[in-house]
BAMI-476096 format. One record per residue: chain; x, y, z of N, C-alpha, C in turn. Coordinates in pm, whole numbers, plus 50000, padded with zeros to 5 digits. Layout:
! BAMI-476096
ch;n.x;n.y;n.z;ca.x;ca.y;ca.z;c.x;c.y;c.z
A;X;Y;Z;X;Y;Z;X;Y;Z
...
//
This chain:
! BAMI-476096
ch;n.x;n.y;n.z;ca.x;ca.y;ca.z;c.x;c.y;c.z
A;08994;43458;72325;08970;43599;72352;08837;43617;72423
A;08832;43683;72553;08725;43719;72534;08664;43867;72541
A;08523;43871;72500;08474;43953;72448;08355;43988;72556
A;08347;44161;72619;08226;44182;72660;08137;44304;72610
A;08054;44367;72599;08052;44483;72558;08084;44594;72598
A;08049;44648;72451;08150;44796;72485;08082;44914;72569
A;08173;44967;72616;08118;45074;72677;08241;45173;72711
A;08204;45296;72655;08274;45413;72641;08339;45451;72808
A;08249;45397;72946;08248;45475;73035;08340;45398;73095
A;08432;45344;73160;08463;45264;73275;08448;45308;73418
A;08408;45217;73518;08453;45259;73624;08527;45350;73687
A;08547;45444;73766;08609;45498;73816;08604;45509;73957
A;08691;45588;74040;08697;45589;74173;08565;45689;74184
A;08513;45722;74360;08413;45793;74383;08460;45919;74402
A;08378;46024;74404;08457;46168;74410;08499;46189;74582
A;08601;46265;74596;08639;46304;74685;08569;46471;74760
A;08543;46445;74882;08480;46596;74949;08638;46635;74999
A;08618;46793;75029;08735;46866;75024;08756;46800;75247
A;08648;46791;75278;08733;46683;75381;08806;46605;75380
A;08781;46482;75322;08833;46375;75277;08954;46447;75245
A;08975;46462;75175;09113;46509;75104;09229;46607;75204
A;09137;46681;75299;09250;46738;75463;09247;46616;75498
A;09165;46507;75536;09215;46415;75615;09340;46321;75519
A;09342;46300;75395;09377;46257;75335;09572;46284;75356
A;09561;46436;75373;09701;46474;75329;09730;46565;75449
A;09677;46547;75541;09706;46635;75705;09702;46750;75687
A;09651;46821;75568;09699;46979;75558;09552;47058;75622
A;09552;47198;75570;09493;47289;75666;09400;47371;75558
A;09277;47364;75544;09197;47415;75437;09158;47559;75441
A;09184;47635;75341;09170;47790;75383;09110;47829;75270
A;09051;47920;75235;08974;48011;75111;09094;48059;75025
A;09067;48079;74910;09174;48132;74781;09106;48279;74775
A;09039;48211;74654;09013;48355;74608;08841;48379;74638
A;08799;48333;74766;08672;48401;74777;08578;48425;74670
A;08573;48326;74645;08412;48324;74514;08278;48254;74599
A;08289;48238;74744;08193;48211;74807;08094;48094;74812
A;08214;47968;74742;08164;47854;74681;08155;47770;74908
A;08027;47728;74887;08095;47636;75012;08087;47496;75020
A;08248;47520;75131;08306;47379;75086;08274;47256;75129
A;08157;47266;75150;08085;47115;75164;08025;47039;75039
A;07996;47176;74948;07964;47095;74837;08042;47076;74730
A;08186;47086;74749;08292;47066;74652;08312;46937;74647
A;08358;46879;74502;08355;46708;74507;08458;46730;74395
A;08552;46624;74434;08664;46635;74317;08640;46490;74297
A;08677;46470;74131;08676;46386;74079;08802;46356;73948
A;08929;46430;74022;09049;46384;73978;09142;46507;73996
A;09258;46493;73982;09395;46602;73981;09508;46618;73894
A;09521;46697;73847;09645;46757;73718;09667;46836;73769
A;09799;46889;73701;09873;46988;73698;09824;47116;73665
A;09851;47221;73702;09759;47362;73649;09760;47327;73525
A;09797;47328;73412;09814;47344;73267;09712;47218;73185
A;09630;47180;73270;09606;47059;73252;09429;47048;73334
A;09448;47097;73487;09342;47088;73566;09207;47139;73498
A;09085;47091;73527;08963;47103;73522;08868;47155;73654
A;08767;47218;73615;08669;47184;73710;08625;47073;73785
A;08624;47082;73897;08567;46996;73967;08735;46836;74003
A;08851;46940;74001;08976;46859;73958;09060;46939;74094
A;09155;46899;74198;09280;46983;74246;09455;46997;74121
A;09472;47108;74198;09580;47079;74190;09711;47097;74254
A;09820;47196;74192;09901;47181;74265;10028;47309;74199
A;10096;47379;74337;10233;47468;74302;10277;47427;74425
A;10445;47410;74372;10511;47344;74504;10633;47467;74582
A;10607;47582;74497;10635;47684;74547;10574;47811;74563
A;10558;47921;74599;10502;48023;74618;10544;48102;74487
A;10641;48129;74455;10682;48203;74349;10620;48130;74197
A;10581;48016;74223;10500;47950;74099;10362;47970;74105
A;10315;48083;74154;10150;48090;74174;10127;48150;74042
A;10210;48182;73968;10134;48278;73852;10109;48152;73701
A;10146;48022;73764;10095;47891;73701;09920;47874;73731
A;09902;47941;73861;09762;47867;73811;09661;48000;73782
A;09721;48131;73750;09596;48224;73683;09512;48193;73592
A;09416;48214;73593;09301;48105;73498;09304;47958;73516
A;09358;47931;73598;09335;47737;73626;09188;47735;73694
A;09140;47609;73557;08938;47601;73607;08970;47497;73760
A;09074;47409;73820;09049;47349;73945;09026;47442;74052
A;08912;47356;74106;08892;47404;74246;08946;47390;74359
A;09020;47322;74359;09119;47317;74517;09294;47358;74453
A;09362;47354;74538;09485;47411;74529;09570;47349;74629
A;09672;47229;74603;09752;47182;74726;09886;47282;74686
A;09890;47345;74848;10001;47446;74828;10159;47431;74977
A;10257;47493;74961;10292;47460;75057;10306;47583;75173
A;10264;47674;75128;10219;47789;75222;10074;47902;75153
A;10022;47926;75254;09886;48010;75214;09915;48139;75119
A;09844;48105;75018;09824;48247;74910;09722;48293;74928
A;09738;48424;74836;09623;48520;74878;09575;48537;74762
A;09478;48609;74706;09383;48618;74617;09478;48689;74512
A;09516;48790;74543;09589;48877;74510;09747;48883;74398
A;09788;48752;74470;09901;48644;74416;09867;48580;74260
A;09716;48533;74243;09688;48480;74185;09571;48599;74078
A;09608;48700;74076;09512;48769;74032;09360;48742;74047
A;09303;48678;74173;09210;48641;74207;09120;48580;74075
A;09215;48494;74013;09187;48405;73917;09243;48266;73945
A;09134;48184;73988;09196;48051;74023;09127;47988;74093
A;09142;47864;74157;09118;47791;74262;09046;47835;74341
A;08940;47805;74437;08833;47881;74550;08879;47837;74636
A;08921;47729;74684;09009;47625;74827;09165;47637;74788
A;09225;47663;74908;09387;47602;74909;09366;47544;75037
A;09496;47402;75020;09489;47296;75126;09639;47372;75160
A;09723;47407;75268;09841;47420;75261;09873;47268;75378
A;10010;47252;75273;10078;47087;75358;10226;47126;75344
A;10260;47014;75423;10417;47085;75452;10479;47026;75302
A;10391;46865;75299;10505;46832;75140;10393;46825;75031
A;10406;46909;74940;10294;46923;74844;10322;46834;74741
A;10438;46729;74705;10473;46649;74614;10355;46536;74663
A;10392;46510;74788;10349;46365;74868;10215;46410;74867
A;10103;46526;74902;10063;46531;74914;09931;46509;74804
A;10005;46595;74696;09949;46558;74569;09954;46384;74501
A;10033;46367;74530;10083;46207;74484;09955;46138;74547
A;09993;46160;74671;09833;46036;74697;09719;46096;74667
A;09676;46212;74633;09535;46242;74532;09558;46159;74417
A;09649;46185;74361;09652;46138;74172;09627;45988;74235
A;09679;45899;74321;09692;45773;74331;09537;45717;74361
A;09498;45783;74427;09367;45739;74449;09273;45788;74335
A;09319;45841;74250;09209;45846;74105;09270;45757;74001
A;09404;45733;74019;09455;45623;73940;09576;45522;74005
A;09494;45468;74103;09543;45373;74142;09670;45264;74050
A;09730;45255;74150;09902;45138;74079;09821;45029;74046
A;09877;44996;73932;09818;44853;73880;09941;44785;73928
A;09885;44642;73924;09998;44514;73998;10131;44513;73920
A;10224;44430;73996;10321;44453;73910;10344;44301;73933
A;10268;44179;73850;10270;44075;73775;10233;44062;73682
A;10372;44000;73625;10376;43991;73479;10224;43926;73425
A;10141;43995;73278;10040;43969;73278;10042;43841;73171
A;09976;43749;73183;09961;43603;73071;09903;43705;72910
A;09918;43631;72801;09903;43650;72693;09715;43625;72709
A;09621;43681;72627;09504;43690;72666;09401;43827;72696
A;09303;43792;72705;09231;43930;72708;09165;43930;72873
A;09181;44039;72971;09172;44010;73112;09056;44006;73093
A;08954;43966;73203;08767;43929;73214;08763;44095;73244
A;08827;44167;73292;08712;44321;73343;08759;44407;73186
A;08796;44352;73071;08881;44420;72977;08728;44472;72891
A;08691;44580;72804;08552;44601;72775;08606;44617;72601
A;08562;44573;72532;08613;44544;72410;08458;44529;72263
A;08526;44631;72223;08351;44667;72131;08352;44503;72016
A;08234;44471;72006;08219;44315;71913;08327;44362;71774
A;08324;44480;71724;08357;44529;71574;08539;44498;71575
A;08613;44535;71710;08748;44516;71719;08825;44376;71705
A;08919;44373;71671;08972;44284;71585;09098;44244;71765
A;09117;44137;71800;09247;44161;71892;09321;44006;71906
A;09437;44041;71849;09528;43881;71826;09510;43777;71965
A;09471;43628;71926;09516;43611;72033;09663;43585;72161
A;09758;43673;72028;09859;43668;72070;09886;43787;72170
A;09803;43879;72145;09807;43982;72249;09792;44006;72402
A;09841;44087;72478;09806;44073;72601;09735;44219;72651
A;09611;44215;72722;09530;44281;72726;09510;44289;72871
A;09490;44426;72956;09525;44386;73110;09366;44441;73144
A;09362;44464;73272;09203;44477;73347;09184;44598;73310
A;09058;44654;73284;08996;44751;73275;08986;44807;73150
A;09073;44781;73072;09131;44863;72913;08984;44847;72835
A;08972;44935;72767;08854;44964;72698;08941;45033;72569
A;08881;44922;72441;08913;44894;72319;08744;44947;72257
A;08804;45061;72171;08674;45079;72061;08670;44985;71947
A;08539;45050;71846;08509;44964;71761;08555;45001;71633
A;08586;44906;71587;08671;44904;71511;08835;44906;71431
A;08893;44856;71581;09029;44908;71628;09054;44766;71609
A;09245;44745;71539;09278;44614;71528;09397;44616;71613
A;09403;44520;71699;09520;44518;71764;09624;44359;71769
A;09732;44434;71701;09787;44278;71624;09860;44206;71726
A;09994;44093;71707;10004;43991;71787;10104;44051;71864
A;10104;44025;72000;10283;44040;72029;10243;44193;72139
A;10113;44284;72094;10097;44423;72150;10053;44368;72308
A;10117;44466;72401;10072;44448;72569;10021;44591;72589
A;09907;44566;72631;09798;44705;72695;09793;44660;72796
A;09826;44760;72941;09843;44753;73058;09700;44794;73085
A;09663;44771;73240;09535;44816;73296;09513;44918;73299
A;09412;44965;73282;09370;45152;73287;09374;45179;73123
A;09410;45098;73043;09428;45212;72874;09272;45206;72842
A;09271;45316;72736;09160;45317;72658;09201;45342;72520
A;09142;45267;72447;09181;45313;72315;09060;45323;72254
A;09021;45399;72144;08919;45512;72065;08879;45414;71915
A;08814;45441;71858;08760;45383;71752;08846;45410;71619
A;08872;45238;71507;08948;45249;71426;09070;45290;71386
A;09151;45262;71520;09271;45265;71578;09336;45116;71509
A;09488;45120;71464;09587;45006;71438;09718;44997;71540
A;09692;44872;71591;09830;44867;71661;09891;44767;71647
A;10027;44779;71572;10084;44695;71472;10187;44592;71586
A;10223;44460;71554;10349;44381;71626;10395;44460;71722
A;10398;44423;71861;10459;44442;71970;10507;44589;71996
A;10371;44649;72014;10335;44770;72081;10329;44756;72196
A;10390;44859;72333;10387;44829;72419;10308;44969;72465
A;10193;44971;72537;10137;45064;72663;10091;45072;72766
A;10221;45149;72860;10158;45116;73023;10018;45174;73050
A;10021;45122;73162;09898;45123;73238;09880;45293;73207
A;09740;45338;73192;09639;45434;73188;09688;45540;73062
A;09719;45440;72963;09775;45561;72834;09599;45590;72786
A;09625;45681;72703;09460;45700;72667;09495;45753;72501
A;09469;45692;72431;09452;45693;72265;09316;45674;72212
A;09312;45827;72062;09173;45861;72056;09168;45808;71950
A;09042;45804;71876;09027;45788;71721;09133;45721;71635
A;09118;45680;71526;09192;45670;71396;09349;45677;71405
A;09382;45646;71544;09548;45627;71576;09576;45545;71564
A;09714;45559;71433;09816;45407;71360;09925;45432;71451
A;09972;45315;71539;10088;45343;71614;10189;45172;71526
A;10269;45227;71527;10398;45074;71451;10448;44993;71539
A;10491;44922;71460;10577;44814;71528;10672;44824;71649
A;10654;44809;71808;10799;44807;71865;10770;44951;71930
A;10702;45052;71908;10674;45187;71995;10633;45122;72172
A;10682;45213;72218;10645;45189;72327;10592;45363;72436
A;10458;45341;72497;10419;45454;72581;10362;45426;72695
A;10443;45549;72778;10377;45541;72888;10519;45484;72999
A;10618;45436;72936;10728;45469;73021;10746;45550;73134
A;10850;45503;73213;10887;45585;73319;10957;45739;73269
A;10928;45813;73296;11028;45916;73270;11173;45951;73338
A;11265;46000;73252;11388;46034;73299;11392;46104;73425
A;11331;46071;73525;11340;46197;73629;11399;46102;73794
A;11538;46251;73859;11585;46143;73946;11592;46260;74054
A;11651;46256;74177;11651;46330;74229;11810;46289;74332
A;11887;46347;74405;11988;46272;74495;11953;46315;74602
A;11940;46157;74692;11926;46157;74834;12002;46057;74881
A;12078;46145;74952;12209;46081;75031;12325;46049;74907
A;12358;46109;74845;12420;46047;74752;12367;45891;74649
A;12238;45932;74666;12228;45832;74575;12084;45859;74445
A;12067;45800;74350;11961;45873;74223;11825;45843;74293
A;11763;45890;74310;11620;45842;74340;11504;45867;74247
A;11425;45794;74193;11307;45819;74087;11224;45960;74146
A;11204;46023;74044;11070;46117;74109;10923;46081;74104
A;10828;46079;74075;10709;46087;74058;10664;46028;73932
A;10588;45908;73911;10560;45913;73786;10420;45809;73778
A;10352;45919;73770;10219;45921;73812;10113;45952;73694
A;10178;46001;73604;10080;46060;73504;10032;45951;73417
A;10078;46009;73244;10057;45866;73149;10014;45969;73083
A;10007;45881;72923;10038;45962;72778;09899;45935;72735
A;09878;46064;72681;09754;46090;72596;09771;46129;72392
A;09710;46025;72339;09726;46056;72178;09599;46111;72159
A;09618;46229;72099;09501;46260;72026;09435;46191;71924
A;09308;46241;71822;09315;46138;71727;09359;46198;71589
A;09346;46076;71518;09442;46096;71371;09574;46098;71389
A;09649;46076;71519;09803;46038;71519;09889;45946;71431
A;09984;45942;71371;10074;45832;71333;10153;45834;71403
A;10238;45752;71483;10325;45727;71509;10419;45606;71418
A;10528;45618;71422;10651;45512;71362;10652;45381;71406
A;10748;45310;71360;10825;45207;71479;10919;45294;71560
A;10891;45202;71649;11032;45230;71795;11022;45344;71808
A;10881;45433;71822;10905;45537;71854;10867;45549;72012
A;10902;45634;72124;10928;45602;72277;10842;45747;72334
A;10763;45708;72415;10700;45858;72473;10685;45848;72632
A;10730;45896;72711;10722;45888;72844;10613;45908;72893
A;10560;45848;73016;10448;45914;73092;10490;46053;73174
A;10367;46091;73204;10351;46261;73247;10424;46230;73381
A;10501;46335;73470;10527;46311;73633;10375;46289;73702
A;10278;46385;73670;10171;46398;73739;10044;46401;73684
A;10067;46425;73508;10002;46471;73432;09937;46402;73284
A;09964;46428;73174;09975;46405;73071;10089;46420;72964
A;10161;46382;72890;10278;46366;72832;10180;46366;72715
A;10126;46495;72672;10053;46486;72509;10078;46458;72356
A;10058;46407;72274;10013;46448;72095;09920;46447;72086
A;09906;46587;72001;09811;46688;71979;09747;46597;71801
A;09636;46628;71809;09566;46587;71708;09643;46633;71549
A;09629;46483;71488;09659;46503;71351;09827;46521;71314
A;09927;46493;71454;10078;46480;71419;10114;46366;71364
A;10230;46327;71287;10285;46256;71257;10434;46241;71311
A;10430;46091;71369;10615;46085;71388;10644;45962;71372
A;10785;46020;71322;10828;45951;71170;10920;45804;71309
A;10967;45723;71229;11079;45621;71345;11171;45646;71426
A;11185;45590;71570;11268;45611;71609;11287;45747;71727
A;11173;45797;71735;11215;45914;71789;11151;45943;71975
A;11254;45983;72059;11209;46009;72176;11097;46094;72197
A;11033;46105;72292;10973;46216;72324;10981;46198;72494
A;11032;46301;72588;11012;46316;72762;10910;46286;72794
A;10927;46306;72902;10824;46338;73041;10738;46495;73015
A;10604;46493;73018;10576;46614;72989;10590;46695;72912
A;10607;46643;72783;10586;46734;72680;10417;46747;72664
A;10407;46843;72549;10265;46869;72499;10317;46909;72385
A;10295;46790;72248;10346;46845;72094;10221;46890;72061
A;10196;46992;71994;10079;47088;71907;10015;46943;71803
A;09908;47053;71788;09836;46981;71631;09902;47000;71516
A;09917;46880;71400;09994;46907;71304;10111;46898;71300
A;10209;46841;71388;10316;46870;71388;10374;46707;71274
A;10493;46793;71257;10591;46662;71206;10708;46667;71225
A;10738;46521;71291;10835;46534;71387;10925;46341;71325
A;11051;46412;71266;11091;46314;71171;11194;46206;71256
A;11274;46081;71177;11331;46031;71227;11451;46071;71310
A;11457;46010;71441;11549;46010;71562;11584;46168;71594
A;11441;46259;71619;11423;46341;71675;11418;46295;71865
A;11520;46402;71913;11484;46364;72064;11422;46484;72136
A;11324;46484;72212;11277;46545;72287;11299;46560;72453
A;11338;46648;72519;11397;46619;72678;11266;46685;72720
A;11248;46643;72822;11109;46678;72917;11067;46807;72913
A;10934;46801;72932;10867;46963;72955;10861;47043;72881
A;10867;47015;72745;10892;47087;72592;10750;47109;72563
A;10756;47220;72470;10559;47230;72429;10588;47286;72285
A;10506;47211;72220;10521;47263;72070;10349;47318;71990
A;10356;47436;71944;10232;47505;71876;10211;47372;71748
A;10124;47443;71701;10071;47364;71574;10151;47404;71456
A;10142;47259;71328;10243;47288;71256;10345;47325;71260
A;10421;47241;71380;10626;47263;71351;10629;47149;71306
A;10786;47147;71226;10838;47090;71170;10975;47038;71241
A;11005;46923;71262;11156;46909;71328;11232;46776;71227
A;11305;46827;71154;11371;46771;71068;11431;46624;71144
A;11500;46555;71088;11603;46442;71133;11724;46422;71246
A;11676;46405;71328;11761;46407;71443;11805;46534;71550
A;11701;46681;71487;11719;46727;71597;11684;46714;71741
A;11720;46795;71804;11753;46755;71969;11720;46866;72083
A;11614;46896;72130;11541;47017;72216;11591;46999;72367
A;11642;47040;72429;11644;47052;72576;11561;47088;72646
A;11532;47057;72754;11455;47040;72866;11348;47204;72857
A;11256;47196;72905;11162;47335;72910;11124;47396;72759
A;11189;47343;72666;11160;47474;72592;11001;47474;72487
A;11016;47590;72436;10858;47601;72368;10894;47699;72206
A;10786;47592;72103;10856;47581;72014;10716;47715;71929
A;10662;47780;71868;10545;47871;71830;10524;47747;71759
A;10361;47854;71715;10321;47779;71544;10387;47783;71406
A;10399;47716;71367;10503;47676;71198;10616;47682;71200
A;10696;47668;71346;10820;47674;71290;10855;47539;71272
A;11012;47570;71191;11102;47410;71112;11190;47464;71203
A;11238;47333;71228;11397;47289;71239;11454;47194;71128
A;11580;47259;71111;11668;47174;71010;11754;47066;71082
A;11765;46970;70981;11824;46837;71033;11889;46865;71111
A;11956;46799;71212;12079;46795;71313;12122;46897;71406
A;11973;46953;71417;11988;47117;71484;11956;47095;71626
A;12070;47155;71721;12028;47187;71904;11960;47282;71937
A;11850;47285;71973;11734;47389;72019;11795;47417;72185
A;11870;47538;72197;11866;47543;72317;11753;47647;72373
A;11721;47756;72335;11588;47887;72395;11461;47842;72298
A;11384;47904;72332;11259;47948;72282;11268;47975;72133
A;11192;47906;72037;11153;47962;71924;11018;48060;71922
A;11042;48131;71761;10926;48193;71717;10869;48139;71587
A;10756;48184;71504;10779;48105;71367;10883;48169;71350
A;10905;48059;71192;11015;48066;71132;11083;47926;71089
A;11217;47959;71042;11258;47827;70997;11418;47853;71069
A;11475;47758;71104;11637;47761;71202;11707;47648;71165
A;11828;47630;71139;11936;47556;71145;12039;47580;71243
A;12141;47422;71250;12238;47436;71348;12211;47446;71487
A;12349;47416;71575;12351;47400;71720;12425;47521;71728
A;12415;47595;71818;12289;47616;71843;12187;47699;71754
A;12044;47635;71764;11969;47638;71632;11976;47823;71602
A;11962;47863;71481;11985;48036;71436;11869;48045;71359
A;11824;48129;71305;11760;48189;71208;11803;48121;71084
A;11683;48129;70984;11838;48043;70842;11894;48173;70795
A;11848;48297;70763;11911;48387;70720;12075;48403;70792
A;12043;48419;70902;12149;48429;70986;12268;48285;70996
A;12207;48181;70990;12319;48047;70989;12349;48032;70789
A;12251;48111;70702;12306;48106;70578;12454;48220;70571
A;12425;48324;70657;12554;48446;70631;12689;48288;70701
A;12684;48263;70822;12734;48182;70866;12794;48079;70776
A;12715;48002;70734;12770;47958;70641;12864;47976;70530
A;12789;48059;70449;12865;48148;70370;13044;48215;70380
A;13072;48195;70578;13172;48294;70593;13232;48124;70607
A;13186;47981;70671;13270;47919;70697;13356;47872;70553
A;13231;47864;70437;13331;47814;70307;13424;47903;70261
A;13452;48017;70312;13518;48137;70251;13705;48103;70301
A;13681;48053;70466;13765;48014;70567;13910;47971;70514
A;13902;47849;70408;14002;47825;70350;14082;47971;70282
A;14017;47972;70197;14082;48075;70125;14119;48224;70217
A;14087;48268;70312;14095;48344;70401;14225;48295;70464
A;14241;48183;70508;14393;48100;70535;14506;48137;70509
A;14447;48107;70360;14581;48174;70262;14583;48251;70247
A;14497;48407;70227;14590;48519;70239;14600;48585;70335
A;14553;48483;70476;14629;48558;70596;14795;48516;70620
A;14820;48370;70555;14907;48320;70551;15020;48418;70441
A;14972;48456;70334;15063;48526;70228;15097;48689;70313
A;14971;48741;70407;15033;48850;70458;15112;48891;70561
A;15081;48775;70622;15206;48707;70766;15346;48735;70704
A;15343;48654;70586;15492;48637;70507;15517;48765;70422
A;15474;48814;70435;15456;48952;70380;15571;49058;70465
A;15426;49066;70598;15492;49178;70739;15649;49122;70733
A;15652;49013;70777;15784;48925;70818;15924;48985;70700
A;15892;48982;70565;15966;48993;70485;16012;49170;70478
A;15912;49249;70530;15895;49388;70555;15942;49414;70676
A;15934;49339;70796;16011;49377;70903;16151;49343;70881
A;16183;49242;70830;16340;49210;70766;16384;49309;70736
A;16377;49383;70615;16371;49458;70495;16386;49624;70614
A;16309;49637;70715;16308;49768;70758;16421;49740;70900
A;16454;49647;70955;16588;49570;71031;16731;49610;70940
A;16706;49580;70835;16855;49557;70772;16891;49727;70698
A;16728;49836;70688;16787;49973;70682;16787;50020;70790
A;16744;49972;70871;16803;50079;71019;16955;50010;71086
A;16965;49872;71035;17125;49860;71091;17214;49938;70991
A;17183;49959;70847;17292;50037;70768;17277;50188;70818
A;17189;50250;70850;17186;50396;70862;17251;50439;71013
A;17224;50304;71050;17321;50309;71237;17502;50289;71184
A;17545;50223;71068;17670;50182;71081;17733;50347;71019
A;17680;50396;70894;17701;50550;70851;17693;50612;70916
A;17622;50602;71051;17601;50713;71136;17728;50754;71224
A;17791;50589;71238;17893;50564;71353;18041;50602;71269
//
């Protein structure tokens, strides 16, 4: 193993001037919202998504009708694909917009040049020479440890685990048998992750060109807060552009997915073979029982439960919900209530069927006698 000292800071790329960055992406630099910043002395030193961006950070809407994403966004530049006006944005936002014809591509090579592709050879078992690793950390030499990763003190990382280039991991952290994290995951503090989890995956995202699936973007990478548990085999995708979050102090239990772009709240608990589909955001303190299952976009408040085996298709509030699609419990208890009734409802729809039937007979056989007296 080897060992160099620690240091909290790593390397990074140099900041970018808002030149650099037109030359970068061919686009056309125009004023936002006139706060009179000038743009010679703007220096970016990385890019997220509005929900996400910082000062001194770009970012990005890939449509016009999505400008009301970056009201209150602290970045200072804005890659757009046609010019907004102050006005659009409640003259809350961004001071620069770059407009480019493709704002995916355009953004892509910002994020790339603040987090450059790590190689794609397979890495030897070992600790890489640029790897920064505090004396106090414990790391198998069965492990594989890639360039740049910065390991705090007091963090044990057992045999069999692969940390790709770019991770950082935080102080008094456990990472148990054959943990896997791609390149630039970032884990804080006192995070127990299990056996066999793996982060920082590609995310589910495809697109069709020409008839055929094409990957989208996947550029981001997963951030743990600290005090996390994670399970075994539990799976978390990297961000498209961004961060794919857990929020400080969650627990998740084995087995369970999480997308592309989620952001789970603080506190949450999130139990076995729960699946999560991309772009989901959960408040602090929910609860998601055993195997429920959220679709794509949705957003969950603070404290709510889900009950076991429940499909989240809209928006929650607090509260507590059962069933697909997930209800209120008051409301899936009346539900309930009417399905055990069902049987017995059977039968005396069945006894009154045979009923009418025996009564339409019965009123057949006096109107043929009162027709034959008549005749």
């Amino acid at each position: 193993m080897t060992t160099v000292i620690y240091s909290a800071d790593s390397a990074s790329p140099a900041p970018l001037s808002l030149a650099q960055i037109v030359e970068m992406t061919g686009g056309e630099l125009l004023p936002l919202t006139g706060s009179g910043s000038n743009a010679s002395t703007v220096s970016l030193k990385g890019a997220a998504p509005p929900a996400e961006a910082k000062q001194g950070e770009a970012t990005m809407v890939d449509q016009v009708q999505h400008a009301k994403a970056i009201r209150n966004c602290r970045a200072d530049v804005l890659i757009t694909p046609q010019p907004l006006t102050a006005e659009a944005i409640e003259n809350e936002g961004p001071a620069w917009q770059i407009v480019v014809d493709n704002p995916h591509q355009a953004f892509a090579e910002i994020i790339l040049y603040f987090r450059p592709p790590v190689g794609q050879d397979v890495p030897g078992t070992g600790v890489d020479s640029t790897a920064i690793i505090h004396p106090s950390a414990q790391v198998s030499a069965a492990a594989s440890i890639g360039a740049g990763v910065v390991i705090g003190p007091g963090t044990k990382v057992h045999a069999g685990v692969s940390i790709a280039a770019g991770c950082t991991i935080g102080a008094e952290c456990v990472l148990y048998p054959n943990v896997t994290l791609y390149s630039y995951c970032r884990i804080g503090d006192r995070v127990v992750i299990h056996a066999g989890s793996t982060l920082g995956a590609h995310g589910f995202g495809y697109r069709n060109v020409a008839g055929k699936h094409v990957p989208t973007s996947q550029l981001g990478y997963v951030q743990i807060d600290n005090d996390v548990e994670l399970g075994a085999s539990v799976t978390i995708d990297r961000g498209t552009y961004g961060a794919t979050r857990i929020g400080e102090g969650t627990k998740i239990d084995n087995q369970v997915m999480i997308g592309h772009n989620c952001r789970i709240g603080k506190h949450n608990l999130l139990c076995s073979q729960v699946g999560i589909a991309g772009s989901c955001t959960t408040g602090d303190y929910v609860v998601l029982a055993g195997q429920v299952g959220l679709r794509d976009h949705i957003h969950l408040g603070d404290h709510v439960t889900i009950g076991a085996q429940a499909g989240v298709m809209d928006n929650l509030t607090k509260g507590v919900y059962f069933g697909s699609p997930a209800t209120p419990q008051p409301d899936q208890l009346r539900m309930l209530a009417v399905q055990r009734k069902l049987p017995d409802l059977r039968r005396e729809l069945k006894e009154l069927q045979s009923q009418v039937r025996k009564m339409m007979k019965q009123n057949e056989g006096n109107a043929n006698e009162s027709s034959s007296k008549a005749a």
